[in-house]
C-alpha positions as CSV (number, residue, x, y, z in Angstrom):
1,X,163.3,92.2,84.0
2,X,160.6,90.3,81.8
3,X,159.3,89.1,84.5
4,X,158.9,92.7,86.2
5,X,157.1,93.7,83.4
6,X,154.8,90.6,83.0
7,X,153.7,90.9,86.5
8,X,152.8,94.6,86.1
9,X,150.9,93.9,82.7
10,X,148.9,91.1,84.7
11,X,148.3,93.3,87.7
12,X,146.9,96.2,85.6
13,X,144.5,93.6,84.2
14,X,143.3,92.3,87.3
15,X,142.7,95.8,88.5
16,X,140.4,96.9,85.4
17,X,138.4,93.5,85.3
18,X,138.0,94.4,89.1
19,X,136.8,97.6,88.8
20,X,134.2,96.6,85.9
21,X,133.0,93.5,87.9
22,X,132.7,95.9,91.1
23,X,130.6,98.7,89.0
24,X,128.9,95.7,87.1
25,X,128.0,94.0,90.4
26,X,128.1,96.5,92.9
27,X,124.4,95.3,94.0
28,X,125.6,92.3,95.1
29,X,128.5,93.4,96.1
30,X,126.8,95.6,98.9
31,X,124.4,92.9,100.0
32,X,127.1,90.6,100.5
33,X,129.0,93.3,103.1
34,X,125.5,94.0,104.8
35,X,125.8,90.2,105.3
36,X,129.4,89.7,106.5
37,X,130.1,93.7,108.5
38,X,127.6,91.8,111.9
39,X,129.8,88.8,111.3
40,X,132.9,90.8,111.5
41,X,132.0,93.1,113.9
42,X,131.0,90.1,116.4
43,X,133.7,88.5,116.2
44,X,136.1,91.6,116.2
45,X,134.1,92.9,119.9
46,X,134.6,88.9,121.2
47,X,138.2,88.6,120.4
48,X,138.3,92.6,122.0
49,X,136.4,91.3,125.1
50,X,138.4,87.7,125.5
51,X,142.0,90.4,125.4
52,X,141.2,93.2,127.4
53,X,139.5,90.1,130.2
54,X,142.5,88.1,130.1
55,X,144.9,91.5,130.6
56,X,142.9,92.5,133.4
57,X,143.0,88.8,135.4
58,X,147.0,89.3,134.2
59,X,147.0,92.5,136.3
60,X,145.2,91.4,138.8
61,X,147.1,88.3,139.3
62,X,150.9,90.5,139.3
63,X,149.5,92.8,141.8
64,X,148.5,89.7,144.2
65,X,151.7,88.7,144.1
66,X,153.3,92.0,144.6
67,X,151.3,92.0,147.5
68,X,152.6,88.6,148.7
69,X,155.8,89.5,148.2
70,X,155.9,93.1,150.2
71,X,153.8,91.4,153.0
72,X,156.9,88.2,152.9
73,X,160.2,89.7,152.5
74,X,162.5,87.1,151.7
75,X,165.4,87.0,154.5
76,X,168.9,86.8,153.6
């Protein structure tokens, strides 16, 4: 139960020292998300294009062998 309570007392904390550093700092705090959103976003449309590419050869691929398959039926 102590424990409970210590945790929220220290989470309160960390939340107003936060908020002051963010208001104190929010300069720098803006120049340094200018500089890291094109990073993100890069990274975030590469790791789109490398899914979507791969999921389309996948499809591509299971249709090919569909197609093998009806054009071979196996005889029993």
């Amino acid at each position: 139960m102590m424990s409970n309570v210590l945790g929220i007392m220290i989470g309160v904390v960390v939340v107003i020292v936060g908020i002051i550093l963010l208001i104190t700092w929010w300069p720098m705090f803006i120049k340094g998300l200018m500089a890291t959103l094109p990073i993100l976003l890069i990274l975030i449309g590469a790791g789109a294009l490398l899914y979507f590419i791969s999921e389309l050869k996948s499809k591509l691929e299971m249709k090919k062998e569909e197609a093998k398959t009806s054009e071979n039926p196996k005889k029993e």
